[in-house]
N, C-alpha and C positions, 0 to 999 in steps of 0.2 A: 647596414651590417654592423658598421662597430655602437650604433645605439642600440641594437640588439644582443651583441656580447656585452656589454655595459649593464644592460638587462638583466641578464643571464648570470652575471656574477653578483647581482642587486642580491638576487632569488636565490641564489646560494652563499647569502649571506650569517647565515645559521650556526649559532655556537658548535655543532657536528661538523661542518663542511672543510672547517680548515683542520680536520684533526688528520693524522697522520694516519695512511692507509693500514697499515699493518695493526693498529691498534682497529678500525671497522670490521679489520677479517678476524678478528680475536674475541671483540664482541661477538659477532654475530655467531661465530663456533663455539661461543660458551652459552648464548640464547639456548642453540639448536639442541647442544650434545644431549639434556635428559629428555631431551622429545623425542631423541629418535632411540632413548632406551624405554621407551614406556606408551602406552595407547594407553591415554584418559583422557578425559575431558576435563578435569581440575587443571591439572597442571598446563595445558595446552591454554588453558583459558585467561588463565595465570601471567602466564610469560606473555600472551596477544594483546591482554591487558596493559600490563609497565610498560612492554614495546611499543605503547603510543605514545609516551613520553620522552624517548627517543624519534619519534615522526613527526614530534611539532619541530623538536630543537636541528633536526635535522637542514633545514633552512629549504624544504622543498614546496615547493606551492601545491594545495590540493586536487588542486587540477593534472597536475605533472603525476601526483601520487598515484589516483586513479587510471590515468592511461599508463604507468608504468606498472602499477600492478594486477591490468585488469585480468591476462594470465593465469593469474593466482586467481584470483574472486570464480572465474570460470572452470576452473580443474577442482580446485576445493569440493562445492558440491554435487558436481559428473562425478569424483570420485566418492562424495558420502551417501550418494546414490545408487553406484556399483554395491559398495559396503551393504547396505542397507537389503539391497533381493538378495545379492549372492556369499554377502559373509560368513560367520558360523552361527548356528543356530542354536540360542540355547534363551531358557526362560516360556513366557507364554509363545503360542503362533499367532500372531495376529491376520494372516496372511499368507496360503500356499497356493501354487500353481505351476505346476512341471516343473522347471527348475529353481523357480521363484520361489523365496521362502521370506518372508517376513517374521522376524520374530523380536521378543525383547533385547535380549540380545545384541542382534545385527544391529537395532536400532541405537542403541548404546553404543557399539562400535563406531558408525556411521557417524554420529555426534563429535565422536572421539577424534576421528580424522576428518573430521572439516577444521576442528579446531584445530588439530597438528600440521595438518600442512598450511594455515594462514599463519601461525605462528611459529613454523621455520621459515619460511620463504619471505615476509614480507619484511623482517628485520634485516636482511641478509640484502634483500633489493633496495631498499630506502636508505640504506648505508653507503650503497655501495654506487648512489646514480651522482654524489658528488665527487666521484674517484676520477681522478686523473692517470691513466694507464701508466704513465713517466715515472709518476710520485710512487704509486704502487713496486713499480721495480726499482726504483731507489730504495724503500724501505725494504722489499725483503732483501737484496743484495747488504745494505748495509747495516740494517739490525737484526735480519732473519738472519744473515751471514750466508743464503743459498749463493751457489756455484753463479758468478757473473757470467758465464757463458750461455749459460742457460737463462737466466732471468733476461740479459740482454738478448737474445736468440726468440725466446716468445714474446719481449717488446715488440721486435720490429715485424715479428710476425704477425702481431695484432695490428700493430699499425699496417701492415698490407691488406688486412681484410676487407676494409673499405673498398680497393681494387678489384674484386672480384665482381661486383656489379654493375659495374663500366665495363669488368673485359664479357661480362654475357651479355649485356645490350651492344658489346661492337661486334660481337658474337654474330648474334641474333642479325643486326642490321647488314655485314657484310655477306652469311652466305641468304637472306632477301634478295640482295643486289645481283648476286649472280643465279638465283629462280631456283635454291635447292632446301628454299623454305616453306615452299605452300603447301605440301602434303605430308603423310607421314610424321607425324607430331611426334607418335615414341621414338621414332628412330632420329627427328633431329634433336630431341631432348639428349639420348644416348649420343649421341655424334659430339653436340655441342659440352655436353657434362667433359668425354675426354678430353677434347679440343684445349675446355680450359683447365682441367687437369695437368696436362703437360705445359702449358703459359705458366699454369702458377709453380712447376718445378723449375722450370726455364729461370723466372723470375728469382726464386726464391737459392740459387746454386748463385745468381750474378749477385744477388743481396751478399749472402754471406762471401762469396771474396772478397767484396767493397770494403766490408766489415773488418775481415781479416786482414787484408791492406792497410788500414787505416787503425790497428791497436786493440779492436773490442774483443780479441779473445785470448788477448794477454801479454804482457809482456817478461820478455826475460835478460838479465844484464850479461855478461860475456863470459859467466861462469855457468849458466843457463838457472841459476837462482831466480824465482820471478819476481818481480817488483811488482812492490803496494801500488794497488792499481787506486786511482784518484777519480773522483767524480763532479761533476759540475754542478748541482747541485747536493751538500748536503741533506739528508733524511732524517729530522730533528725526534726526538722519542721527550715528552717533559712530563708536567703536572697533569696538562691536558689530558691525552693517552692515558696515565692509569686510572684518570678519572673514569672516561669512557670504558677501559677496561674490566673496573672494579664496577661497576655500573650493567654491565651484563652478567659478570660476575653474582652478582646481587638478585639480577631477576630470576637467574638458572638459580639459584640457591632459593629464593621464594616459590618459585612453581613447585619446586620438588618437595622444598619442606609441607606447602598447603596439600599434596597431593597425597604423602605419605598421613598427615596430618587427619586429614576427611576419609581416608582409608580406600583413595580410589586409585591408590600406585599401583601401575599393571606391567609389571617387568618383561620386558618382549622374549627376554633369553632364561624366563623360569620355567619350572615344570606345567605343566598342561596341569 
């Protein structure tokens, strides 16, 4: 076990890995934002392009890359496939049949959105698989400056998620034991879904008193002023960050310029 986190941290050894979460989600929202104002294939191609120089530095193994984004590779083109028979129709037909419509067009479209959604989604996930859930809510409580109650409330809620699949397999295993699992699949699916429906409110009501007992949702001195609340580790913001910053920055400004540029900018929210 610990030669294999020793491992683990070998392989996220990558000038990206130790960068500071909040600047990953900054990146990847400045990749995304003109992709999701525009269906082209220039600019989508664009940004999917530079985004691989961000997935070598990333410190991810290629191996990890593919099983982490195979998702993606798979929805990409089911969706430029959907696009493609039943988009809108406009240009030559190459292709009709009842609802089926192939035409120049569609086919342009379909090209469009294979390239948009590998090029939102896969910057967004290869940033995001050296994240540490902790470090995440330390940066936005301490340079997003969002509400600690919250940011510390869906920590720990993330950290319970893990427990949900231990409580369906002892789910699953204790009513086996008592013979009210052999038949009727939908009805113990629905039985077991609420079962641990109410576990994880049970659970989730005893977290937050712990919580509450213990400081995490605020303190106040005996004027009921609240005190600067303090954290154990700092969320450090430096050179790094706006490198990576400016660095997405850069590629959303290149896809859109090259896009506008070759005359294939398709603004989602113009006129028809």
């Amino acid at each position: 076990m610990i030669a294999q986190q020793q491992q683990e941290r070998a392989v996220r050894a990558g000038p990206i890995a130790g960068i500071n979460p909040v600047a990953k989600l900054t990146a990847a929202l400045l990749i995304a934002l003109p992709l999701v104002l525009t269906i082209d294939w220039v600019s989508a191609a664009v940004a999917l392009g530079l985004s691989g120089i961000l997935f070598v530095l990333s410190g991810v193994r290629w191996r990890e890359f593919w099983l982490r984004t195979l998702p993606v590779w798979v929805a990409a083109p089911l969706t430029a496939v959907t696009i493609a028979l039943y988009g809108q129709t406009s240009g030559q037909i190459y292709v009709e049949w009842f609802v089926v419509r192939i035409s120049e067009g569609s086919l342009e479209l379909a090209v469009a959105t294979f390239f948009r959604v590998l090029a939102i989604a896969l910057p967004g996930i290869v940033l995001f698989v050296t994240v540490d859930p902790t470090d995440l809510a330390d940066g936005l409580a301490q340079i997003v400056h969002l509400p600690a109650r919250f940011v510390l409330g869906a920590l720990a809620g993330m950290r319970m998620l893990g427990l949900l699949a231990d409580d369906w397999r002892a789910l699953a295993l204790a009513r086996r034991a008592r013979g009210v699992a052999d038949e009727g699949r939908v009805r113990r699916v629905l039985g077991m879904a609420f079962a641990l429906f109410v576990l994880a409110i049970r659970r989730g009501t005893k977290l937050a008193t712990a919580m509450e007992a213990r400081g995490f949702g605020g303190i106040a001195d005996a004027d009921g002023r609240p005190i600067t609340r303090t954290w154990a580790r700092e969320s450090r913001w430096g050179a790094r960050e706006w490198v990576l910053v400016a660095a997405g920055a850069a590629i959303s400004a290149t896809a859109l310029a090259t896009a506008v540029w070759v005359g294939s900018w398709n603004f989602i929210l113009g006129p028809a």
